[in-house]
C-alpha positions in Angstrom: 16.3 -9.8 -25.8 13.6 -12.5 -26.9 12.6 -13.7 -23.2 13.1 -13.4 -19.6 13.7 -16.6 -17.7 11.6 -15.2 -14.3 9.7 -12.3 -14.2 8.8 -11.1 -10.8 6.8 -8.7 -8.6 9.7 -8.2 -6.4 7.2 -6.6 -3.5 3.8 -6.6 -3.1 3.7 -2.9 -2.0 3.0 0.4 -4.6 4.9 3.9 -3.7 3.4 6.9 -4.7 4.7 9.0 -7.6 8.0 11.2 -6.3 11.8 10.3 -4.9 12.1 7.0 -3.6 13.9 7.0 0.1 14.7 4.4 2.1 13.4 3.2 4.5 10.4 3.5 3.2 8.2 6.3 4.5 5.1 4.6 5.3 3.0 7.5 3.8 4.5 7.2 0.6 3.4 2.9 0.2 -0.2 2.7 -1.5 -2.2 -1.0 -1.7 -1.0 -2.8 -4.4 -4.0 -4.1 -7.2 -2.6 -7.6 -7.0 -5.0 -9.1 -9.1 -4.6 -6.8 -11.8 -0.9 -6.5 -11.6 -0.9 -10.7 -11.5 -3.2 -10.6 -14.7 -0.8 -8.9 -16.5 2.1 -11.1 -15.6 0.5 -14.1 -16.7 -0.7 -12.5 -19.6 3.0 -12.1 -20.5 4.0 -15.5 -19.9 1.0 -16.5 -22.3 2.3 -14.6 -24.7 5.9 -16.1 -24.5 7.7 -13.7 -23.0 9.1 -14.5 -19.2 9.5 -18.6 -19.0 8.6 -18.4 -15.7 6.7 -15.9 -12.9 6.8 -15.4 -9.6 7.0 -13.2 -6.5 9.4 -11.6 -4.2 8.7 -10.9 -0.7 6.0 -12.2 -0.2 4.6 -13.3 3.5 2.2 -16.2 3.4 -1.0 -14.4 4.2 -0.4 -12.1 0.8 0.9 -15.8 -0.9 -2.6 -17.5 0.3 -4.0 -14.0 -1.3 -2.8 -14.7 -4.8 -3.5 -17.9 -5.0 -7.1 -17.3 -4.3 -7.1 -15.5 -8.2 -4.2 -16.6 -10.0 -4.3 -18.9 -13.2 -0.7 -19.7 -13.0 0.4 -20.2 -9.6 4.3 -18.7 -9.4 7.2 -20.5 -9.8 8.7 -19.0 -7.0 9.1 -16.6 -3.9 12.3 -15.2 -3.8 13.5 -14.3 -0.3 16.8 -12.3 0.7 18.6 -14.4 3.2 21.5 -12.0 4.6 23.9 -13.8 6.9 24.2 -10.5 9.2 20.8 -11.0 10.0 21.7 -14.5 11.5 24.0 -13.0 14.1 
């Protein structure tokens, strides 16, 4: 593979080391370094790898947090839409 078109952080959470379960135990979810983690994204994209970078999940209080450090703003913030959740 030479690229990625969108590379995401597809939640702005970190678990701790082990089995995953879900749903999530909340004891298990650690702060997640989002500047650090961001860095490194856009490092990628500098370096030609993803075409684009974004987010998933992401409320607009942890969206207003980003953008108070990021040098590439992200393309996008995916967000799952189910229709059963529209009944």
């Amino acid at each position: 593979m030479d690229y990625l078109d969108l590379y995401l952080i597809h939640w702005p959470i970190s678990m701790k080391p082990g089995p995953k379960t879900f749903p999530l135990n909340r004891d298990k979810v650690m702060p997640l370094d989002l500047k650090g983690v961001w860095e490194a994204i856009e490092e990628c994209q500098k370096l030609g790898l993803p075409r684009s970078i974004g987010v998933s999940n992401f409320t607009t209080k942890k969206l207003e947090e980003l953008l108070q450090f990021a040098k590439i703003p992200p393309a996008v913030n995916q967000d799952e839409m189910n229709p059963a959740w529209q009944q």
